[in-house]
Each structure stands twice: as C-alpha cells, then as structure tokens.
N, CA, C and O atoms as a GROMACS GRO file, in nm:
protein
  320
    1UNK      N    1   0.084  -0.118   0.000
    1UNK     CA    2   0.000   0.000   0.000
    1UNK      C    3   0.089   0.125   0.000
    1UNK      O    4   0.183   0.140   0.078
    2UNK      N    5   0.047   0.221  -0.104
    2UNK     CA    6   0.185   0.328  -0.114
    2UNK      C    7   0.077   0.472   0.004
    2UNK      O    8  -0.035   0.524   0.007
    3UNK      N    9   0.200   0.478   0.076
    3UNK     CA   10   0.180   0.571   0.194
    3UNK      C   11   0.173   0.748   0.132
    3UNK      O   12   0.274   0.802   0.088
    4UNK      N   13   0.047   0.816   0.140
    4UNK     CA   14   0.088   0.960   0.112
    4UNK      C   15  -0.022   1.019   0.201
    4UNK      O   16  -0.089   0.964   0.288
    5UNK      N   17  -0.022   1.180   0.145
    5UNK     CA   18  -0.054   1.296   0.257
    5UNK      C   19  -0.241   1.260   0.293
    5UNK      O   20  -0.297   1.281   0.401
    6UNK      N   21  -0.300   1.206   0.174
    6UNK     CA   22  -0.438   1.166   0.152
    6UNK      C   23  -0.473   1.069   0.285
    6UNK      O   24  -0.558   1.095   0.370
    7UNK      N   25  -0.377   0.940   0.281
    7UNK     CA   26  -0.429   0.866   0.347
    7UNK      C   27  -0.392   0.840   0.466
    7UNK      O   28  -0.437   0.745   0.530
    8UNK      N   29  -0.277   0.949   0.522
    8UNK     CA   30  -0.270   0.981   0.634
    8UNK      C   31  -0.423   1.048   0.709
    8UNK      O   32  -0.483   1.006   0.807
    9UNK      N   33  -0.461   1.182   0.610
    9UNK     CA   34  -0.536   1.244   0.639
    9UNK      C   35  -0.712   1.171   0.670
    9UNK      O   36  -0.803   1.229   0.729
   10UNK      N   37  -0.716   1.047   0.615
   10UNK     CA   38  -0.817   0.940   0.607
   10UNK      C   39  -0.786   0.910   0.696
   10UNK      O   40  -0.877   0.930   0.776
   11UNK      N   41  -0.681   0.858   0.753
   11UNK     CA   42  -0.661   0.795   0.923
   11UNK      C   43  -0.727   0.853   0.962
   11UNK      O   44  -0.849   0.845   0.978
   12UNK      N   45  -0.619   0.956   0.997
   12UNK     CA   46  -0.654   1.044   1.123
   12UNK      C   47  -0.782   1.132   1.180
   12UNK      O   48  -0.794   1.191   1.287
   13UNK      N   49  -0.890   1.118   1.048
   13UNK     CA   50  -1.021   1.169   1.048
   13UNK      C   51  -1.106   1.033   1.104
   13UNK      O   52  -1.205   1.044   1.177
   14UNK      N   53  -1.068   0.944   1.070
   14UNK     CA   54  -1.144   0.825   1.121
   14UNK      C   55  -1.120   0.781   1.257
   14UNK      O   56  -1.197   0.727   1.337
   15UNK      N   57  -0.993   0.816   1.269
   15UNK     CA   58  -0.945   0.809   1.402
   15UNK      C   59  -1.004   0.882   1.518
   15UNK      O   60  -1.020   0.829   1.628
   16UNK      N   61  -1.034   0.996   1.490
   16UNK     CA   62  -1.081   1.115   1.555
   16UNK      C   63  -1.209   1.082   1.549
   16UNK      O   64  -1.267   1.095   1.657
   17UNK      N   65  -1.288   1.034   1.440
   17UNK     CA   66  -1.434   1.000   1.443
   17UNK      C   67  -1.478   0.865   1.578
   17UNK      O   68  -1.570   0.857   1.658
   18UNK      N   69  -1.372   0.787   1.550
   18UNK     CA   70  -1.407   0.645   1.600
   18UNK      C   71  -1.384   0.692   1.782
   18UNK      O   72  -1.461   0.647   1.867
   19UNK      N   73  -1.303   0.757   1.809
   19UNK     CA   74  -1.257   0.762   1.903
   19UNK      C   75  -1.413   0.898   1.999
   19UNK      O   76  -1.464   0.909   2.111
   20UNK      N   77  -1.426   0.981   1.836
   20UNK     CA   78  -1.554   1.072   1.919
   20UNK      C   79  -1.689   0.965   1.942
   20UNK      O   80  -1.779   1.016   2.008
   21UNK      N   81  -1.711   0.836   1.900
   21UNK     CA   82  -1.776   0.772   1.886
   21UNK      C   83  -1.791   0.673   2.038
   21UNK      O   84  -1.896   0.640   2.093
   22UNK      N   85  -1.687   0.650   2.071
   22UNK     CA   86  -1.669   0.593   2.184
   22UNK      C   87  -1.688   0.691   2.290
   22UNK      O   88  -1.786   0.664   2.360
   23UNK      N   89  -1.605   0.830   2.335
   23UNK     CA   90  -1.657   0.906   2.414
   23UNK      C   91  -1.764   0.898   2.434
   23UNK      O   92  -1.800   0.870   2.548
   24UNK      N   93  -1.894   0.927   2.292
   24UNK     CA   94  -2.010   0.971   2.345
   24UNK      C   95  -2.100   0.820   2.346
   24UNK      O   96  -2.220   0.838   2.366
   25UNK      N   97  -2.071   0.716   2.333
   25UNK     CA   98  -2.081   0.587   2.401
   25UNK      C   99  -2.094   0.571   2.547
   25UNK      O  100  -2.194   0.522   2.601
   26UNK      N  101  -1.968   0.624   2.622
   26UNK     CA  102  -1.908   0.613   2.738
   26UNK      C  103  -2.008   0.741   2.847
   26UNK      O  104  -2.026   0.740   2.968
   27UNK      N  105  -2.041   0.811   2.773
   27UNK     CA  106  -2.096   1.003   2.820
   27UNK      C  107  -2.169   0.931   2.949
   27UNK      O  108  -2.167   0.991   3.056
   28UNK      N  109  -2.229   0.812   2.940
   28UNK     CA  110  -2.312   0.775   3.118
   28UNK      C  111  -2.211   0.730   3.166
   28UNK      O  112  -2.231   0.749   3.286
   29UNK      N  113  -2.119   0.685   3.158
   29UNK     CA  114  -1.998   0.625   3.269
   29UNK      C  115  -1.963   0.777   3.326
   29UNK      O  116  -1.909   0.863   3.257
   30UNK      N  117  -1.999   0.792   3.450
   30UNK     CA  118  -1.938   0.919   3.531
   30UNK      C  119  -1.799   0.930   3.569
   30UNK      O  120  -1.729   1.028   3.596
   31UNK      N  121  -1.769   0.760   3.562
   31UNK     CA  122  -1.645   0.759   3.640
   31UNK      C  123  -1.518   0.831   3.507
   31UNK      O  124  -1.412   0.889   3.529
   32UNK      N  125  -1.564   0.806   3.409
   32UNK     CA  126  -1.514   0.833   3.257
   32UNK      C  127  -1.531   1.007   3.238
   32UNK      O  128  -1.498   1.041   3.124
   33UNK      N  129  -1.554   1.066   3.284
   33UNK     CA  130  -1.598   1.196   3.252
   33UNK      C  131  -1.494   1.270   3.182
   33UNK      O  132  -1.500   1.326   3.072
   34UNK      N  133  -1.399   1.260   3.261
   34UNK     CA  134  -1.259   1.338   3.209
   34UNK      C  135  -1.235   1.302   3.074
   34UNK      O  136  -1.216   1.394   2.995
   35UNK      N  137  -1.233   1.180   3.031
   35UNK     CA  138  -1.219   1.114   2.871
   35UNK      C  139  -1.315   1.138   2.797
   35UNK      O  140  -1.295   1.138   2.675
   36UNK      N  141  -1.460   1.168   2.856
   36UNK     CA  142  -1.537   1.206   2.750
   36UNK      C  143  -1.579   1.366   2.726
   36UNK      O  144  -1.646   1.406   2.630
   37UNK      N  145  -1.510   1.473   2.864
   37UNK     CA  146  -1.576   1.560   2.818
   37UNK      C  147  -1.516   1.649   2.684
   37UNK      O  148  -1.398   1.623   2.660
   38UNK      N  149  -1.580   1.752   2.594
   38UNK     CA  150  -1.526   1.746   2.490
   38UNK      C  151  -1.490   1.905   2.501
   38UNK      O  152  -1.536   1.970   2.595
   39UNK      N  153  -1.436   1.945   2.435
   39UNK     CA  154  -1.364   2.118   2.459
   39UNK      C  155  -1.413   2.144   2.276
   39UNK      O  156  -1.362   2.093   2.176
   40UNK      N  157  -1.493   2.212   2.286
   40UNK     CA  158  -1.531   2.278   2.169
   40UNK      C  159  -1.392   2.399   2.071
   40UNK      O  160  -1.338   2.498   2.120
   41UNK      N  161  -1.375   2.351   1.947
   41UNK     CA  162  -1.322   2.468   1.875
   41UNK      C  163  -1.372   2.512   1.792
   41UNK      O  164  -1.428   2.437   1.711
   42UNK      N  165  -1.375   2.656   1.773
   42UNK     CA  166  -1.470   2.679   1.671
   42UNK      C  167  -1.438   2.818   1.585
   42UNK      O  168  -1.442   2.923   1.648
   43UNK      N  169  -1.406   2.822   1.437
   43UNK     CA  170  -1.368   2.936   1.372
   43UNK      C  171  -1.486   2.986   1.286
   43UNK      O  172  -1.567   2.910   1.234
   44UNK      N  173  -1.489   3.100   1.278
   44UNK     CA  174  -1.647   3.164   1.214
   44UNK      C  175  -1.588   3.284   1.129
   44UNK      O  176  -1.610   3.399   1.164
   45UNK      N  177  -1.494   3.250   0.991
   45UNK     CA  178  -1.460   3.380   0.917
   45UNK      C  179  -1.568   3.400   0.848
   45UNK      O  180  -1.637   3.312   0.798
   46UNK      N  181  -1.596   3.587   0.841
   46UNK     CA  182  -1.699   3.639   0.757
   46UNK      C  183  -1.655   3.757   0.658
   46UNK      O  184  -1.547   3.815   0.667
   47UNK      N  185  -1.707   3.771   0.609
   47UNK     CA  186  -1.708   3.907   0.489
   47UNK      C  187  -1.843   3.951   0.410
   47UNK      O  188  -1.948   3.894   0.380
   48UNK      N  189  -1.798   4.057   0.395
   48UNK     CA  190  -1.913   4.113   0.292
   48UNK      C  191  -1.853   4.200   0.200
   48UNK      O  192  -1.810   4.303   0.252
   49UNK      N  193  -1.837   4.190   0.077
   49UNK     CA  194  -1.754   4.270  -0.046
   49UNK      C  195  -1.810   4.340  -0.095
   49UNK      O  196  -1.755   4.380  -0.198
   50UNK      N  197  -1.950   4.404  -0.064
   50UNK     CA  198  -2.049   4.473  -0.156
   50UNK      C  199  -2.095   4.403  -0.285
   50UNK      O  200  -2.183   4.458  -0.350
   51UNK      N  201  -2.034   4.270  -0.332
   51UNK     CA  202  -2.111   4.172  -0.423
   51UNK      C  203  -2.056   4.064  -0.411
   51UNK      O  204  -2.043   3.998  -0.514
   52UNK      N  205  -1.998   4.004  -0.274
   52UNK     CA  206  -2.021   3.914  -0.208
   52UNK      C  207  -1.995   3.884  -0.136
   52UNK      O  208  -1.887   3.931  -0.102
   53UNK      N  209  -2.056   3.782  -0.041
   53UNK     CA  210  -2.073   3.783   0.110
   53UNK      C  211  -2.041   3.656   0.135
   53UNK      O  212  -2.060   3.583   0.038
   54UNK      N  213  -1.996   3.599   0.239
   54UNK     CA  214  -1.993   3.491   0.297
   54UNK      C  215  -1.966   3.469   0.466
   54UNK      O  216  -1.893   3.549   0.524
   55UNK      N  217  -2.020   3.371   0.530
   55UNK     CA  218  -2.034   3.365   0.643
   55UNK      C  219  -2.004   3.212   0.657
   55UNK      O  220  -2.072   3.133   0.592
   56UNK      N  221  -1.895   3.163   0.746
   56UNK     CA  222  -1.917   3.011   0.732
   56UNK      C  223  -1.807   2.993   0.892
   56UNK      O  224  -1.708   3.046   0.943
   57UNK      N  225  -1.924   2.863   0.924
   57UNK     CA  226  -1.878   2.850   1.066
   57UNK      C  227  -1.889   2.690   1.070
   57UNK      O  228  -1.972   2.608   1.032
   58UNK      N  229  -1.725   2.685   1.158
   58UNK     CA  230  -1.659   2.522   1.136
   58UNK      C  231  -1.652   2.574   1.330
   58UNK      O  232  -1.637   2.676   1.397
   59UNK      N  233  -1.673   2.436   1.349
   59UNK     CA  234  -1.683   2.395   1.511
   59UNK      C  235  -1.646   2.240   1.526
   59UNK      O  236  -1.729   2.150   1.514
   60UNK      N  237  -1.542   2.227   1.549
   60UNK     CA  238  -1.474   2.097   1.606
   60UNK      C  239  -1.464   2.026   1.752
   60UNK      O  240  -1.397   2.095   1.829
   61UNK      N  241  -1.494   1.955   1.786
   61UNK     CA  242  -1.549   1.894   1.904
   61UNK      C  243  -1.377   1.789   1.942
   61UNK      O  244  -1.338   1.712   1.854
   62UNK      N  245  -1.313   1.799   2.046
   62UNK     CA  246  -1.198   1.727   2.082
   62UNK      C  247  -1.210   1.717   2.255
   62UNK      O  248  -1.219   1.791   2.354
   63UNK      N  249  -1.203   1.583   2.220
   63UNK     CA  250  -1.220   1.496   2.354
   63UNK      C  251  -1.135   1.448   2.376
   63UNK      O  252  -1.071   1.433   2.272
   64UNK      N  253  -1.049   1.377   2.522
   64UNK     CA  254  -0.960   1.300   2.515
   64UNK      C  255  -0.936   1.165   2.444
   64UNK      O  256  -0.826   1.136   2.398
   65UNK      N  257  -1.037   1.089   2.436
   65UNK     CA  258  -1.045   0.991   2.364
   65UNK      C  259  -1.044   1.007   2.218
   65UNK      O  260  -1.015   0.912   2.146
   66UNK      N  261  -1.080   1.137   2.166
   66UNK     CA  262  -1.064   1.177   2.046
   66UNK      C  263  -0.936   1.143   1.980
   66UNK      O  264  -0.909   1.064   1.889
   67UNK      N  265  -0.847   1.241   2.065
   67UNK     CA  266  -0.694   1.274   2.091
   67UNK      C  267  -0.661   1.106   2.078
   67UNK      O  268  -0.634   1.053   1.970
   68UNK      N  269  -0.668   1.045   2.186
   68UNK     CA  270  -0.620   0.870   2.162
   68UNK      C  271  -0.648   0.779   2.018
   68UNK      O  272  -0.579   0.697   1.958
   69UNK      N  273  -0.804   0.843   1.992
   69UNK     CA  274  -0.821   0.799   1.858
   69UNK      C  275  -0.709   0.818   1.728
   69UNK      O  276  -0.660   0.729   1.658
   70UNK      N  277  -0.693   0.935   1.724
   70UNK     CA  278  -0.614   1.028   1.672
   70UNK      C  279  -0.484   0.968   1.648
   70UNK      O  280  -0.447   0.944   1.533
   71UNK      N  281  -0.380   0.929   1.795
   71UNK     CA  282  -0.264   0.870   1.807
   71UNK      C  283  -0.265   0.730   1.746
   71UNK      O  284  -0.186   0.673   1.671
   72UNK      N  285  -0.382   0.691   1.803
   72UNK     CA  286  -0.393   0.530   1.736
   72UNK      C  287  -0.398   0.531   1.625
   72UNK      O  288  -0.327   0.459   1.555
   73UNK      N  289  -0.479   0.611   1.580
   73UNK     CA  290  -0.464   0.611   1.352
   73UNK      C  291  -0.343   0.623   1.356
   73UNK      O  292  -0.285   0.514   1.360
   74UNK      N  293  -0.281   0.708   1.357
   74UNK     CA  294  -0.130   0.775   1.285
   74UNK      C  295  -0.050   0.635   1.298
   74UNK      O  296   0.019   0.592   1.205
   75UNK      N  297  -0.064   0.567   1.422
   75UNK     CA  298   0.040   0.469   1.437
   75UNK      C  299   0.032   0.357   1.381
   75UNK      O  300   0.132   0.296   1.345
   76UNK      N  301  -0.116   0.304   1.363
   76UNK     CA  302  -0.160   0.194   1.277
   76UNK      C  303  -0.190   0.227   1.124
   76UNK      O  304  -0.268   0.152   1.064
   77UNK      N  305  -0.119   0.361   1.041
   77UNK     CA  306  -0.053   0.396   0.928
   77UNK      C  307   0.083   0.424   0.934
   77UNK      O  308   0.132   0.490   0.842
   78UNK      N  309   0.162   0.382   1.038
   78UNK     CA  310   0.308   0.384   1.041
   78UNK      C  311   0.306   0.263   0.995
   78UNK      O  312   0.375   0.229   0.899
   79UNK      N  313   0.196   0.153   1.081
   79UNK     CA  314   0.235   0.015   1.094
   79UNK      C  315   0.244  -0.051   0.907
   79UNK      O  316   0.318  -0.140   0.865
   80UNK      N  317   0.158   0.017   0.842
   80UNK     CA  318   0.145  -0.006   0.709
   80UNK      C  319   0.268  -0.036   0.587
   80UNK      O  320   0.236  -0.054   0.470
   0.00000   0.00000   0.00000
C-alpha cells in the first residue's frame, strides 16, 4: 500500500471519528468523565464585499479519547 498525505489524512479523520464515537458511548460512565468531556473549537470567518458575502462557521469537538483515537490512527498507518 503506497503511503501519502491523503491517506494519512483518512486515518486520522477516522481516528478522531471512532474515538468521538466511543466518548459519546461512554458520556453515562461518570467515572469516565474526564475522557469524555469534549472542549469545543470553533472558527467563524466572515465578509461582505459589496457583491459578495460569505459567512461560514466550522466547530470541532476534541475529547480525550478523540486525541487517543487520533494517536492510534497515525500509528496503525506507520504500521502499514
């Protein structure tokens, strides 16, 4: 399998998915709280040019388990 920037970037989104997937799995385990709670990021660039406008807002959700997800992709595309 030839290794490039694409399918790193496929990891590590799945990684981050699988791993937000489990957090909010886990969200009733209290004892788990710290691993699931999630720290919101969020960028909102806008403009208006007098003939055209745009407004667009990206909000990313990162949890600890996210983060683990995350490490675990990258490493099981080293393993490749």
């Amino acid at each position: 399998m030839k290794k490039n920037a694409g399918m790193l970037l496929l990891f590590i989104l799945l990684g981050w998915l699988v791993g937000a997937w489990i957090a909010k799995a886990l969200q009733s385990v209290s004892v788990l709280s710290f691993l699931t709670r999630a720290t919101d990021i969020s960028w909102s660039p806008r403009a208006d040019l007098d003939i055209i406008s745009y407004n667009i807002h990206i909000q990313l959700q990162m949890s600890l388990l996210s983060l683990i997800g995350i490490i675990a992709a990258v490493w099981l595309y080293r393993r490749l």
